[in-house]
C-alpha positions as CSV (number, residue, x, y, z in Angstrom):
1,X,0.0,0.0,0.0
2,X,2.8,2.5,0.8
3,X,6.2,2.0,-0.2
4,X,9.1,4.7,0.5
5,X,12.1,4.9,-1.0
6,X,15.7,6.7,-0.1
7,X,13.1,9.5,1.1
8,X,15.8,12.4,3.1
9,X,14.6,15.8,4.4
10,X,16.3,18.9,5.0
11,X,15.0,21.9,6.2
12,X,16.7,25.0,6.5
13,X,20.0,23.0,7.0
14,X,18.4,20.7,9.9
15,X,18.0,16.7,8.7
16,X,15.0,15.7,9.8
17,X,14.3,12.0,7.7
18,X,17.4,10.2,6.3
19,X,17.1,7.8,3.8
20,X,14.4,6.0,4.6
21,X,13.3,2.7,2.6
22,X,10.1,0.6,4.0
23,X,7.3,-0.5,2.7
24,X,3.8,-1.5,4.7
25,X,1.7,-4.2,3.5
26,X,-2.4,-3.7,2.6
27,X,-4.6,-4.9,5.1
28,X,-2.4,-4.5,8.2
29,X,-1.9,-2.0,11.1
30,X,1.6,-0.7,11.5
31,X,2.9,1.2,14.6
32,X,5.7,4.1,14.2
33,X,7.0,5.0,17.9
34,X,10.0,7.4,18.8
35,X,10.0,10.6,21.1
36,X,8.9,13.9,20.3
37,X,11.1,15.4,17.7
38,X,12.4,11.6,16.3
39,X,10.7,12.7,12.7
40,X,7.5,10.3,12.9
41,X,4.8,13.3,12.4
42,X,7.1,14.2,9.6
43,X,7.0,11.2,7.4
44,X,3.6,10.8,7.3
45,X,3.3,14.4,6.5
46,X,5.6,13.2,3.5
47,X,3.4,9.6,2.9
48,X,0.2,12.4,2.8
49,X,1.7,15.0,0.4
50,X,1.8,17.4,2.9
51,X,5.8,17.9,3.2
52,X,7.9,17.2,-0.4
53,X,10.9,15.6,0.5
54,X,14.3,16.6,-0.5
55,X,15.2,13.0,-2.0
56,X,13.6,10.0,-3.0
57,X,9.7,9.2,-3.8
58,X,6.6,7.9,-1.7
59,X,4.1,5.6,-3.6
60,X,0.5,5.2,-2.2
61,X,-1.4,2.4,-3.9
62,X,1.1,2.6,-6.8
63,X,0.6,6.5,-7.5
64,X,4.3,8.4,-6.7
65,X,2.7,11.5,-4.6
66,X,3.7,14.9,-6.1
67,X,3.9,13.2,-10.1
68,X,0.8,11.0,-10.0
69,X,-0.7,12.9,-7.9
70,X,-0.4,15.6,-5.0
71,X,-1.9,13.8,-2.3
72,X,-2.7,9.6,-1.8
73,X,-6.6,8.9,-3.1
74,X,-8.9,7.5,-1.0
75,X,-6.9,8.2,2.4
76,X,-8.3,9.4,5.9
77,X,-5.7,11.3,8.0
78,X,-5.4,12.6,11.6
79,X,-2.0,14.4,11.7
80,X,-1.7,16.8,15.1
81,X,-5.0,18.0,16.1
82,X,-8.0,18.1,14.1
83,X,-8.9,21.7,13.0
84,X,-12.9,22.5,13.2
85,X,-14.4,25.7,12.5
86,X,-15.3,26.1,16.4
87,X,-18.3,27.6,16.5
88,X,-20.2,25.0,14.5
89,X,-21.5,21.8,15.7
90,X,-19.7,18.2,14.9
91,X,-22.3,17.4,12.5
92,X,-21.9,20.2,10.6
93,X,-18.6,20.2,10.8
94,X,-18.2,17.4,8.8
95,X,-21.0,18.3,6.6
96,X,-19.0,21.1,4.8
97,X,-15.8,18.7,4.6
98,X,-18.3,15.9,3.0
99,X,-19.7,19.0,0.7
100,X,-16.4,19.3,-0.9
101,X,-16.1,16.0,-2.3
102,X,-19.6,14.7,-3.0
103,X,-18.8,11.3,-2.3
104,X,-21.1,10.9,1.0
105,X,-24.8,11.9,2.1
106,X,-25.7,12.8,5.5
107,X,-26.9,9.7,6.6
108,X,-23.1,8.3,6.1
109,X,-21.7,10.8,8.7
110,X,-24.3,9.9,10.7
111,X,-22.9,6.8,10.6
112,X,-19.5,7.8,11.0
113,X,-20.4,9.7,14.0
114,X,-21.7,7.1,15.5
115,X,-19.5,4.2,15.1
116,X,-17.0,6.3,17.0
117,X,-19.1,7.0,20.0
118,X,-20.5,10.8,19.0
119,X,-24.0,11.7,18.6
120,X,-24.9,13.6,15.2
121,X,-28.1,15.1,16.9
122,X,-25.5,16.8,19.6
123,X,-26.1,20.7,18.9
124,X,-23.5,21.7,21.0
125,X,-20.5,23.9,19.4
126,X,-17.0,22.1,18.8
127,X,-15.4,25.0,20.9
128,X,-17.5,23.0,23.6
129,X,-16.0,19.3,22.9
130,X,-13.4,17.9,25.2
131,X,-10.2,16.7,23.5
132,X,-11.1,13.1,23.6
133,X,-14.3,14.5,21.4
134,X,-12.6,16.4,19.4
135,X,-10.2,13.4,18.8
136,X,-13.3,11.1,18.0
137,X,-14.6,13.6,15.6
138,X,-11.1,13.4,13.6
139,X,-11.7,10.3,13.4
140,X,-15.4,10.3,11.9
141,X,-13.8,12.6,9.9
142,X,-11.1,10.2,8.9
143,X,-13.6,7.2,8.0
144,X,-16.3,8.7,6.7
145,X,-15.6,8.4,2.8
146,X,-14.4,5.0,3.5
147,X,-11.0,5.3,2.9
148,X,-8.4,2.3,2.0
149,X,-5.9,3.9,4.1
150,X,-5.7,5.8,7.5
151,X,-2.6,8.0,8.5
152,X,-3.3,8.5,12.1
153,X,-1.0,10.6,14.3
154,X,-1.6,10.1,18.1
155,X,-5.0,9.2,17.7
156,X,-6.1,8.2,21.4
157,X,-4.6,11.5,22.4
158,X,-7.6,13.4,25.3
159,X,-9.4,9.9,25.4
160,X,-10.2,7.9,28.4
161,X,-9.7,4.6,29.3
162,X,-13.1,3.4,28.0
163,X,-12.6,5.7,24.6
164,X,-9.1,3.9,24.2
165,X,-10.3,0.6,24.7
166,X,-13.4,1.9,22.1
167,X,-10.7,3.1,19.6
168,X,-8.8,0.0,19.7
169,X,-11.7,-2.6,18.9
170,X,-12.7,0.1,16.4
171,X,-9.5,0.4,14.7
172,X,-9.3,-3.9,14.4
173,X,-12.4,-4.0,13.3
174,X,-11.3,-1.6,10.5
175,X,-8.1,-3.9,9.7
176,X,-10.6,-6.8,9.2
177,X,-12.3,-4.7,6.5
178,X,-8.7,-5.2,4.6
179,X,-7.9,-1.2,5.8
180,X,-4.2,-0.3,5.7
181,X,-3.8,1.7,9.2
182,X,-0.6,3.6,9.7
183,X,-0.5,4.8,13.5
184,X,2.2,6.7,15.7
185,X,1.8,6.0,19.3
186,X,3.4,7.1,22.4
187,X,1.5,4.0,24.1
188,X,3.7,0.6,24.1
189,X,0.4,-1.2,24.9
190,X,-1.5,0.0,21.6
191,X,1.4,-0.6,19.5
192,X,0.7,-4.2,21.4
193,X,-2.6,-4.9,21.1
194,X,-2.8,-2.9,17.3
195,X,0.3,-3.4,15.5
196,X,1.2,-6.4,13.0
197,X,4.5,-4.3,12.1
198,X,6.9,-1.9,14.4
199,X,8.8,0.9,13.8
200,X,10.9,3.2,15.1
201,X,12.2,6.3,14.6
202,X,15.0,8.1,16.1
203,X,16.7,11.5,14.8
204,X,15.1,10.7,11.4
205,X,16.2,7.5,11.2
206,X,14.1,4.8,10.6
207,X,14.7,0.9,12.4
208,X,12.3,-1.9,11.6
209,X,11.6,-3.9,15.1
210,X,9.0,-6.6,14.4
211,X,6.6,-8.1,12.0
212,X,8.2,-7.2,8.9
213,X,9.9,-10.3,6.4
């Protein structure tokens, strides 16, 4: 699903990714772990478009991002925390995301709401939410076209111990729908229970721990 290859990145003389080479397999979730700072955030940035590197290419489903096209297809992404226009409510929210592509009716975020514990009939403004809501509507907002792949940065961050264990079941119930699920943790025990590859990264370099042939 993603393969990256001799991908480096330099910014303003600092090297944050060096050569990195790895490739994650459809249908799997893989972890990425490393401290604050180790370049994770950034190469995912990098897998999503977001960031061109100075070397090397990322594919996505076969397509080399920035010459096939400028961002991954059919891809749902938290990266850092979600940005909602604050004064509007979840629903609607996600309603003028869902506008811009056409691809979904209302009853679908509905849907997507739901499955990750929010209510769509909740009035209340985002501004309001708690984290762990706000981090639950990211990832509505993640699923809700159905994407092949999710890119997901920290994404029990502001959740509880009952909206972790909700996020977990969620996220291998996804992998059983042949989802490709790339997620940076600071939590050894979701990399645990989630992960069927490990990585790590450490001053932009990139080690492969487990799981991979």
């Amino acid at each position: 699903m993603i393969k990256v290859q001799n991908i480096s990145l330099t910014i303003k003389k600092t090297e944050i990714l060096k050569s990195i080479s790895i490739e994650f397999e459809r249908g799997k979730i893989h972890g990425l772990i490393g401290r604050n700072g180790s370049g994770k955030t950034m190469l995912m940035k990098c897998i999503c478009g977001f960031v061109k590197p100075t070397e090397g290419t990322v594919r996505v489903a076969g397509k080399q991002i920035g010459k096939d096209c400028d961002f991954p297809e059919n891809v749902g992404i938290i990266i850092e925390t979600p940005g909602f226009i604050p004064y509007y409510s979840g629903y609607k929210n996600l309603k003028l995301l869902a506008d811009l592509n056409k691809k979904i009716n209302g009853e679908r975020i509905k849907e997507a709401m739901k499955q990750v514990g929010l209510d769509p009939a909740l009035k209340r403004h985002v501004k309001k939410y708690s984290l762990g809501m706000r981090q639950r509507l990211g990832l509505a907002q993640a699923i809700m076209e159905n994407p092949d792949l999710l890119i997901l940065d920290e994404p029990m961050n502001g959740l509880d111990k009952d909206g972790v264990a909700d996020m977990r079941k969620y996220l291998l119930d996804l992998k059983e729908q042949d989802i490709t699920i790339l997620i940076a943790s600071h939590s050894a025990e979701d990399i645990e229970i989630l992960c069927d590859t490990v990585c790590e990264m450490d001053k932009g370099v990139l080690t492969q721990l487990r799981g991979f042939e």
